[in-house]
C-alpha positions as CSV (number, residue, x, y, z in Angstrom):
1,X,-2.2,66.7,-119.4
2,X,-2.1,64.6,-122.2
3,X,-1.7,60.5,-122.6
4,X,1.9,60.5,-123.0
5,X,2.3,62.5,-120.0
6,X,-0.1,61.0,-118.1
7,X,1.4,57.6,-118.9
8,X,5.2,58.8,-117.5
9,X,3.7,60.6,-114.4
10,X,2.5,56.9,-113.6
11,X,5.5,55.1,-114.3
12,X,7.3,57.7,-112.4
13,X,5.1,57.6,-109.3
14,X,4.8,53.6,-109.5
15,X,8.9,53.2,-109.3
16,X,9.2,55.8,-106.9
17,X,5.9,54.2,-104.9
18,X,7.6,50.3,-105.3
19,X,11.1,51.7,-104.0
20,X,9.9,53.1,-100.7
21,X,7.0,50.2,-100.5
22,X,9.6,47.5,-100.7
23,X,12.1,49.3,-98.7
24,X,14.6,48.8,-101.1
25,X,16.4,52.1,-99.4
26,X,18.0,50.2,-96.8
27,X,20.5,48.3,-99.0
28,X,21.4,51.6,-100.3
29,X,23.1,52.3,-96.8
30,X,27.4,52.4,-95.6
31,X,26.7,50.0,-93.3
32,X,24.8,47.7,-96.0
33,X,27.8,48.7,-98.4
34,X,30.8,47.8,-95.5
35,X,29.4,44.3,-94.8
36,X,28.2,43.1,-98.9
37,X,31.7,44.8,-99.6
38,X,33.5,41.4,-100.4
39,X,30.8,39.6,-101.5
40,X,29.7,42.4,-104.2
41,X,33.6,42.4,-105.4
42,X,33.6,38.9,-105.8
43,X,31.1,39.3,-108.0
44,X,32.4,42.1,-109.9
45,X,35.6,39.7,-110.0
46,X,33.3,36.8,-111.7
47,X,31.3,39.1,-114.2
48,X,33.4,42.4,-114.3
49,X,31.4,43.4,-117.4
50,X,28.0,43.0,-116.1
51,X,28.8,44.6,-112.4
52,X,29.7,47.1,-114.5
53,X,26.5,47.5,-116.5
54,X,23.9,46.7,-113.4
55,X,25.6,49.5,-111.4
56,X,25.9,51.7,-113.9
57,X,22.0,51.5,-114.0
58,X,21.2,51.6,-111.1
59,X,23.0,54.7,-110.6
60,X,21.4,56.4,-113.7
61,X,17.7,54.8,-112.0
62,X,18.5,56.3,-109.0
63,X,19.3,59.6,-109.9
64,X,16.9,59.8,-112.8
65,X,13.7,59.0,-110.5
66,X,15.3,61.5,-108.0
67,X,15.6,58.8,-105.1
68,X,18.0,58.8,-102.2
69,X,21.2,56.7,-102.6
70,X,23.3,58.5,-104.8
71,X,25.9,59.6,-102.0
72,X,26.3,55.7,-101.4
73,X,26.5,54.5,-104.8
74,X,29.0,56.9,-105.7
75,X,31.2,55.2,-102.6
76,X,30.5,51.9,-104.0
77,X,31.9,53.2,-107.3
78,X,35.0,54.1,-105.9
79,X,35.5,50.4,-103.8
80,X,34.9,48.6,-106.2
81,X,36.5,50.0,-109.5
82,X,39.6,52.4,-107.9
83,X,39.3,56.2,-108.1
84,X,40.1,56.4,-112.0
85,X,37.6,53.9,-113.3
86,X,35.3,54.6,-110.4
87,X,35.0,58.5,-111.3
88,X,34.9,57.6,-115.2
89,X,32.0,55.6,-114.5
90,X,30.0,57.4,-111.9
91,X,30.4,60.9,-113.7
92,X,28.3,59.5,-116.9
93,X,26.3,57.5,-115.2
94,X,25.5,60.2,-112.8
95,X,25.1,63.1,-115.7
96,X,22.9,60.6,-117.3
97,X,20.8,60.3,-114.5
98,X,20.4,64.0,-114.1
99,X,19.5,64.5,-117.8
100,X,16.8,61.9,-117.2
101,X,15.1,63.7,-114.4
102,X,15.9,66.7,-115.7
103,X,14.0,65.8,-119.3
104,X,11.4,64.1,-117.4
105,X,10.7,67.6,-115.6
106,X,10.4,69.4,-118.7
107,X,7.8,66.7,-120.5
108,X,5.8,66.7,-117.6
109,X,5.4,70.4,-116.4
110,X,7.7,72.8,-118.1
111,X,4.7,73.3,-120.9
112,X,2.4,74.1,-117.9
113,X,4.4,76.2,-115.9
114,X,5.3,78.3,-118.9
115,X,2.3,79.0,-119.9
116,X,0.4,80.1,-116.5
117,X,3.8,81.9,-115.5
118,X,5.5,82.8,-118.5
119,X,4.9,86.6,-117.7
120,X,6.2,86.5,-114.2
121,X,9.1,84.7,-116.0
122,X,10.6,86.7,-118.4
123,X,13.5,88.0,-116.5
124,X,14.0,84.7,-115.1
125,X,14.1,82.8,-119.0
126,X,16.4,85.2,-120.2
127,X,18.7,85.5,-117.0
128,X,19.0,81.7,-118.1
129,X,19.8,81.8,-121.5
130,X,22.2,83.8,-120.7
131,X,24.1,82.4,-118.1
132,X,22.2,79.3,-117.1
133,X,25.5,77.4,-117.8
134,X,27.4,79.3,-115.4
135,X,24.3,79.2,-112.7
136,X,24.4,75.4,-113.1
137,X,27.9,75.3,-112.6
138,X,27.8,77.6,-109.6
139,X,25.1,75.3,-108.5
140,X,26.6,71.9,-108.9
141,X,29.9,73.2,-106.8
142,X,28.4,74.4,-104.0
143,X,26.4,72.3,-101.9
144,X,23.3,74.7,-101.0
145,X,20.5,72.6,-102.8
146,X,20.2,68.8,-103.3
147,X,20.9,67.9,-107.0
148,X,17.5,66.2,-107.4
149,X,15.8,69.7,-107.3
150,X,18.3,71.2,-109.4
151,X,17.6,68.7,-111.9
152,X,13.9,69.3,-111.9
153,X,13.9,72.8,-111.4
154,X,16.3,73.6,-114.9
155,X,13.9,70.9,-116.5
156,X,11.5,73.6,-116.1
157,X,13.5,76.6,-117.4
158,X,14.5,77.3,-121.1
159,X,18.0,76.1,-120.7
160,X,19.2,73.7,-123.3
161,X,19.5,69.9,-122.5
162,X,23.1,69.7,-124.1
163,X,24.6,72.2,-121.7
164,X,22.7,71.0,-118.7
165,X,24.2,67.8,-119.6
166,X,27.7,68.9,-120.1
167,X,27.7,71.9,-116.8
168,X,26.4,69.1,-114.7
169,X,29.3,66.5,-115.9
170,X,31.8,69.3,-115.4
171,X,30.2,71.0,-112.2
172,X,29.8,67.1,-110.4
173,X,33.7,66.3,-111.2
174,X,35.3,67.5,-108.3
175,X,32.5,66.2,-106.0
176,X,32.3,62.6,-107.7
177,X,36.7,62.6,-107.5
178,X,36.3,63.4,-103.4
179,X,33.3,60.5,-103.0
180,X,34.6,57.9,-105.1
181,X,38.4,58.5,-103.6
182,X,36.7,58.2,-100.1
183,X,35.4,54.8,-101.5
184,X,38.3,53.7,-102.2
185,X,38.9,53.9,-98.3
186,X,35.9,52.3,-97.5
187,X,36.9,50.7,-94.1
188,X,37.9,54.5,-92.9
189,X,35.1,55.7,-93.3
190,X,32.1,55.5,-89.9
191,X,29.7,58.4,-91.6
192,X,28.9,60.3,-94.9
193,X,29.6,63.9,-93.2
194,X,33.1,62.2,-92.4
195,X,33.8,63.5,-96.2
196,X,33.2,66.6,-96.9
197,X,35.3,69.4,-94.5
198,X,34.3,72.9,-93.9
199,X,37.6,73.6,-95.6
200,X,36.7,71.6,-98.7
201,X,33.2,72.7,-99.3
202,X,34.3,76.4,-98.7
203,X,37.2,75.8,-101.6
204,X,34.4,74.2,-103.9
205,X,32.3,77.3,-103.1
206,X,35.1,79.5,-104.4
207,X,35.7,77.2,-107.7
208,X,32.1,77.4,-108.8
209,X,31.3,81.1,-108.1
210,X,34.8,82.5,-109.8
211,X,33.9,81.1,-113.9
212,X,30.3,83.8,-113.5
213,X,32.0,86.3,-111.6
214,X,34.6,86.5,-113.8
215,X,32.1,86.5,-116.1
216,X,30.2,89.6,-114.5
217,X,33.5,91.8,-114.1
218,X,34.5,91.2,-118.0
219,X,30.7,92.6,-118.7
220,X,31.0,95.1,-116.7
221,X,33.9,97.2,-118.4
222,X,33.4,98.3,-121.6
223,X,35.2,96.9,-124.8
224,X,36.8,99.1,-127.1
C-alpha cells in the first residue's frame, strides 16, 4: 500500500477512532434531537445560512466515514427545514456522502482486491457493467443491507462513480421523502421503527425490483 493510501487509511481510522472515543454518538440520538429541538432552530433562525452549511457537513462526514447517525440526521433535516427544503438538502448531502465512502473504498482496496480476485471476478465485473445501475437501485429501495456497506462494497467493483452517484440520489429519494416528512412530526415520533411499516417497505421492495426486472423480460424476447 502506498503513501497516499496509507495516509487516508489513517485519517480514516483516526475520525472514526475520535468519534467513538469522544462519544460523540450520543448527540446523534431522537431523544438528543427532541430536547435540542428549539434550541437548534433558534439557531438556524439566527444563522439560517450557516445551519445550513454545518449540517450539511456533517451529514456528508457522517455518511462518508460510514458512522451511525444518518437515520437521525435525516429527521433533523426534515424539523428543521420542512419536507421540501429538508429532502433537497439531505438527498445531496446524503449522495455526497455515499460517493465519498464509496471513492474512498475504491483508493484504498479496489486495486488490491482486483488484482488477487480478479479471476474469481469476472462474472461478477461484467454482471456490473451491465446492470450495476439497476442492482444499486434495487439495492438502495429495499432495505436488506445497510447503505454504509453498499457504499463500500460498489467502491470495490468496476461500476462507474457518476452512476453510483446518480442511482444512489434516485434510489435514496423515496426513503429520504418518508424520514424527513416523519421529521417534520418530530414530537410524534417515540422510536425510529415507528417509521417504516411492513406495508411501506414491502411497496419500496416492489419499486426497486420492477426497473431490472422489466429490464430482464425486455432481454429475454427477441427483437426483430
Amino acid at each position: 500500500m502506498n503513501t497516499p493510501r496509507i495516509l487516508l487509511l489513517v485519517i480514516i481510522a483516526c475520525a472514526i477512532t475520535g468519534f467513538f472515543y469522544f462519544d460523540i454518538q450520543q448527540y446523534l440520538s431522537l431523544e438528543t434531537l427532541k430536547t435540542q429541538q428549539t434550541r437548534i432552530a433558534a439557531y438556524r433562525d439566527q444563522q439560517p445560512f450557516l445551519a445550513l452549511m454545518l449540517y450539511g457537513l456533517i451529514y456528508i462526514a457522517i455518511t462518508g466515514l460510514s458512522l451511525p447517525g444518518a437515520t437521525l440526521l435525516t429527521l433533523a433535516g426534515g424539523a428543521l427545514f420542512g419536507l421540501f427544503w429538508g429532502t433537497i438538502i439531505v438527498s445531496f448531502a446524503s449522495s455526497m456522502g455515499a460517493t465519498l465512502a464509496f471513492l474512498a473504498a475504491r483508493f484504498l482496496f479496489k486495486e488490491t482486491i482486483q488484482a488477487k480476485f480478479g479471476e474469481y471476478l469476472k462474472d461478477i465485473n461484467a454482471g456490473i457493467s451491465r446492470d450495476g445501475g439497476f442492482y444499486l437501485f434495487t439495492l438502495r429501495l429495499v432495505p436488506l443491507f445497510p447503505f454504509f456497506i453498499i457504499n463500500l462494497l460498489m467502491g470495490l467493483t468496476v461500476l462507474k462513480t457518476r452512476t453510483f452517484y446518480a442511482v444512489s440520489q434516485l434510489g435514496m429519494l423515496a426513503g429520504t421523502l418518508v424520514y424527513v416528512n416523519a421529521g417534520t412530526q418530530l414530537a410524534t415520533i417515540r422510536t425510529l421503527s415507528d417509521i417504516l411499516s411492513p406495508a411501506l417497505v414491502g411497496a419500496f421492495a416492489l419499486l426497486g425490483i420492477f426497473p431490472l426486472l422489466a429490464k430482464k423480460i425486455v432481454e429475454y424476447f427477441p427483437h426483430d
